[in-house]
N, C-alpha and C positions, 0 to 999 in steps of 0.2 A: 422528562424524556432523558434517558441515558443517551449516550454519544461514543462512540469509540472513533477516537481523531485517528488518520494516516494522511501521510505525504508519498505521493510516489515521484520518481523518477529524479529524485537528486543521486548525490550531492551536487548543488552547486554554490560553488564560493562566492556567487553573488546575490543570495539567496538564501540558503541555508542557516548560515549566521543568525538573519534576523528573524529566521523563524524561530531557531532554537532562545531565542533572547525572549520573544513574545511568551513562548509556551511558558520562560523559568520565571517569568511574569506573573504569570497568569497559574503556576503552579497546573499545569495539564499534562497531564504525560499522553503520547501519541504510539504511535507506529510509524516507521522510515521505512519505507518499500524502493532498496535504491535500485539504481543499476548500476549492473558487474563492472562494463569500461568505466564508467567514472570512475569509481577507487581507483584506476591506474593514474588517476591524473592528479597534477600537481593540488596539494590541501583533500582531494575529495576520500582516503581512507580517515586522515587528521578530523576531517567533519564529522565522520561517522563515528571514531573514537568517540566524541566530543557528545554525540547525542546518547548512545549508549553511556558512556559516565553518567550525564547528566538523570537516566532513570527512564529514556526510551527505548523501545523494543525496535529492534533490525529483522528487516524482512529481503529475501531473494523478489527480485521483479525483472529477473532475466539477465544476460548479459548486453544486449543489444537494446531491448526494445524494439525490435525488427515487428514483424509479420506475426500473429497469434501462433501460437506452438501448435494449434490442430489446423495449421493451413502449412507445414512444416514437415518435412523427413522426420523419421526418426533420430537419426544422430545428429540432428541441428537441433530439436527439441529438449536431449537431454546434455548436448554441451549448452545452450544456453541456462540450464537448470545449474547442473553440475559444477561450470565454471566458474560460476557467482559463487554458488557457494566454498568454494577452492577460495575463494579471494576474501570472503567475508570471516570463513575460519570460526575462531572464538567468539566472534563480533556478534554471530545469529544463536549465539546458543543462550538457553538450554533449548528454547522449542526451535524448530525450524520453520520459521515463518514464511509461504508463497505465497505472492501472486499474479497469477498470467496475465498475459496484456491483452486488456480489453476489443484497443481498435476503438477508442472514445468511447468508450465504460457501457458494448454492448456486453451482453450475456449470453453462452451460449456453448453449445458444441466447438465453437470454433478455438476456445482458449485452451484443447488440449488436445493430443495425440495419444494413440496410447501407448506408446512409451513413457512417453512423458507421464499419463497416469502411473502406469506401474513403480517409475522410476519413486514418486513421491511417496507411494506405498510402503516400497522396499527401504527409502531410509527417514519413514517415519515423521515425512516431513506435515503439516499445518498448513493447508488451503485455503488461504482468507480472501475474499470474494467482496462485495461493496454492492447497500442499497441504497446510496444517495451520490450521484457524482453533480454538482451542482458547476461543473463549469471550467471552472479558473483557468485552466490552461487556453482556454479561446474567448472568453470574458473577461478579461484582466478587472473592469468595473464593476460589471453588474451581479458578478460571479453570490455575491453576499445575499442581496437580496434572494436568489434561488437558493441558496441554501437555506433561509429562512423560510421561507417557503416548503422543501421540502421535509425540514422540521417539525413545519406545525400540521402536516398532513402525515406525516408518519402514523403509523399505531403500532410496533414494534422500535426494540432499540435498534438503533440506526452506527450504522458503520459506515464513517463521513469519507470522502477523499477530495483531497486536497494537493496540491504539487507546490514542492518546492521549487520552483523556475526562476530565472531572472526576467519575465515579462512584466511585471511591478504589481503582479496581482497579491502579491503578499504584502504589502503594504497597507492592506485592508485586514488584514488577520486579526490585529489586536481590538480595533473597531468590532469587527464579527465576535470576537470572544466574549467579550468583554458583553456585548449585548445577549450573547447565548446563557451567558451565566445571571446577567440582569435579572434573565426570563427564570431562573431557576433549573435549567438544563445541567446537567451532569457529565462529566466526562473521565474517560478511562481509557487504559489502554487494555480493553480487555474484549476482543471481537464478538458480537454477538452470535449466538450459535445460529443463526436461519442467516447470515453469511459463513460458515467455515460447513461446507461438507466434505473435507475432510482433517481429522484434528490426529492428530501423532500417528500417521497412517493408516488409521480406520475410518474407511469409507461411510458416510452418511447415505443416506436414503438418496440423496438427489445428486451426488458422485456422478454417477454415468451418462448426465444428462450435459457434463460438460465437457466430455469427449467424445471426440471427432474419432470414428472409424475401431477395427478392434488393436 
C-alpha cells in the first residue's frame, strides 16, 4: 500500500517538534497543511522553516480554519486563501499546495466557493483533498487502530491525515509508523492523483463537485 502522510492544522510548539523528530526517525517525508494565524505566533513560522529544511512539503489550509470556504463570501474565501499564502511566501513553493477545511474530513460542495475555485485556478495552485481521516483530533487513543483499519480496506493509494495538536495524540505516531512500515506499507510525499482534482491549476473531472454555487 502507498501512503502519502499530511498533518494539518499546525504549527504547534507543543506538537510539532515531536512529529517532526518521529518522521527524521523514521525517514518519512509528509505534507504540513498549516494555518495562516499560526506563523504569526511566537516559534510557529521557526517550525515550518524547520519541516520544509528537513525534506517536507507546505501546504495553504486557510488562514483561520473558520467555516468551509463554500459556506463563505467571497472575499472571506479568498482572503483566507490568499493571506496564508502572503505569509507562507517561499515556504509553499514550488507547487502551491491547498487544502480546504473539511468540517471533520466531510467532502463535498461545501469546501469551496467559487471564488475561491477560480482564485486557485488563476494562480495555479494544487488541491489536495484526503481518503482516509482516521480521527486523531477527537481520538487522541484509539485514533491508530482506525487508521489501520482504514489501511487494510483501502484498494487505492491513500492520502492519510493526521494533525499536528497538542491533544497527546501524537505520541502514538512513532508506534503507528513504525507498525505501518512493519507491514510493508510505503510512504511519500507525493498526493495521490484520485485526491488532487485539481493539480497546477487544471481542473480534474471531479473539480466542480466541490464547489458550492457558481
Amino acid at each position: 500500500m502507498d501512503i502519502c502522510l499530511s498533518f494539518d492544522n499546525g504549527p504547534e510548539p507543543e506538537a510539532t517538534p515531536g512529529v517532526l523528530d518521529v518522521l527524521a526517525y523514521r525517514r518519512i517525508p509528509a505534507l504540513f497543511f498549516v494555518i495562516g494565524e499560526k506563523l504569526r505566533l511566537p516559534n510557529g513560522r521557526t517550525l515550518t522553516e524547520r519541516a520544509r529544511a528537513e525534506g517536507h512539503r507546505i501546504g495553504n489550509h486557510t488562514l483561520t480554519h473558520g467555516a468551509p470556504l463554500g459556506r463563505r463570501s467571497a472575499a472571506e474565501a479568498l482572503h483566507e486563501i490568499a493571506a496564508t499564502d502572503a505569509l507562507l511566501g517561499d515556504l509553499a513553493a514550488p507547487e502551491r499546495f491547498f487544502r480546504p477545511n473539511g468540517g471533520g474530513g466531510a467532502l463535498g460542495a461545501h469546501l469551496l466557493n467559487g471564488a475561491a475555485a477560480r482564485h486557485l485556478v488563476a494562480e495555479h495552485a494544487t488541491m489536495v483533498l484526503w481518503n482516509a481521516v482516521p480521527g486523531d483530533f477527537r481520538d487522541a487513543d484509539g485514533w491508530p487502530a482506525t487508521a489501520h483499519a482504514l489501511l487494510r480496506a483501502a484498494r487505492e493509494p491513500v492520502m492519510l491525515v493526521l494533525h499536528d495538536l497538542p491533544n497527546g495524540a501524537m505520541r502514538h505516531l512513532d508506534r503507528f509508523l513504525g507498525e505501518a512500515q512493519d507491514r510493508g506499507w510505503r510512504f511519500s510525499a507525493d498526493p495521490p492523483p484520485g485526491c488532487v482534482p485539481l493539480r497546477r491549476g487544471i481542473p480534474g473531472p471531479d473539480f466542480a463537485r466541490y464547489i458550492a454555487g457558481p
